[in-house]
Phi, psi and omega in degrees: 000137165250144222239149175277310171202194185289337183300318208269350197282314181304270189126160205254040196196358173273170180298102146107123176308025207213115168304325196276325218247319188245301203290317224247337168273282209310332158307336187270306190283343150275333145311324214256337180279296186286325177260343157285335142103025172183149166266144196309152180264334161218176169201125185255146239182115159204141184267143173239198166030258207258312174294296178319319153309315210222020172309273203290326148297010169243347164083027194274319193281326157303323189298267210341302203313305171338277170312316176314319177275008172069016158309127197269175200299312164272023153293125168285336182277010188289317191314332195246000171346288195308318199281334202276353169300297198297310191296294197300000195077036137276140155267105171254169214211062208264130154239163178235147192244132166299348194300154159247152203233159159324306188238137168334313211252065194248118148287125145261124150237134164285132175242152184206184152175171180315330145338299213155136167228186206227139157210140183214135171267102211257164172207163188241096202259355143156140148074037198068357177283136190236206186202120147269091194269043123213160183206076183084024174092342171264150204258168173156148194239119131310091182269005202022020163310304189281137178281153169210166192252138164254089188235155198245091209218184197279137184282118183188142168332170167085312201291316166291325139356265197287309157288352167300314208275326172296311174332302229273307201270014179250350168086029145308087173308142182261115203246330179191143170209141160235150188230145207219135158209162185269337181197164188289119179095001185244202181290137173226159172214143181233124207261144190216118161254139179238165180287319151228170190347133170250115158336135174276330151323320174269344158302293168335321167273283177338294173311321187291348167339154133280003163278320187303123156250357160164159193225135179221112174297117171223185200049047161258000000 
């Protein structure tokens, strides 16, 4: 969908006079709903800088919540998020952190359930856009404009290789790729936006990588 202005991104019915503060937390919070591939049995949530002042006249803490439930930027239920959480069985949770970030308009959420959980740190950079700078302990900038792939593989020789070359042979442009790891030779992960829809046949192949240890889409 494309948007006109900040106007069209808020909706004439979200919370609070601020794109960074509504649009851009529900965007942080539906990314984050989207690399947990399911909904959470809880979801924990700190705010920092200007979200932390001002989540709630601003309406940041219905938005995020909002995006948890996967709800898009102009959704009428982001207003009722809290109580619609609640009714499902999320337990959420919200705090303010005093640390000091990089950007005013920062989140960390924990997404969790017996599964397995998730953490990510998202910023709200202005006018609904955000950036998701961690992932599970990896540093990496996400803009979720794009649809992209996350996949999560062994450091090893090869591995971009082999997934360029499925892309490549399925005609997928690659728009931006990057690689994130915590120490030499353990697990990394590498983020890919492509220019369109990535087939689930083709996840699926990525995954049979003998490197690949999961692959995950979002903004499809």
């Amino acid at each position: 969908m494309k948007y006109k202005s900040v106007f069209d991104i808020i909706g004439p019915i979200m919370i609070g006079p601020s794109s960074s503060h509504t649009a851009g937390a529900a965007r942080i919070g539906r990314v984050a709903r989207q690399l947990f591939g399911r909904k959470p049995a809880f979801a924990k949530i700190s705010f920092y800088g200007s979200f932390a002042k001002t989540y709630k006249g601003h309406g940041t803490d219905v938005a995020i919540v909002g995006g948890i439930l996967d709800f898009d930027t102009f959704d009428t239920r982001i207003v009722d998020a809290l109580t619609i959480a609640e009714n499902e069985g999320i337990a959420v949770t919200m705090k303010e952190e005093d640390a000091l970030t990089d950007h005013p308009n920062t989140a960390r959420i924990v997404l969790g359930d017996e599964r397995g959980t998730i953490e990510l740190v998202g910023i709200s950079i202005g006018g609904g856009k955000i950036e998701i700078v961690e992932l599970n302990g990896f540093g990496l900038i996400l803009s979720g404009d794009y649809p992209a792939l996350l996949i999560v593989h062994n450091d090893r020789y090869g591995a971009i290789a082999g997934v360029a070359n499925v892309l490549a042979k399925h005609e997928i442009n690659i728009g931006h790729m990057q690689v994130s790891r915590k120490e030499k030779g353990q697990e990394a992960l590498m983020i890919i936006e492509v220019d369109q829809l990535v087939e689930t046949s083709i996840v699926d192949e990525i995954e049979e990588l003998p490197i690949v240890q999961q692959v995950v889409k979002i903004n499809d």
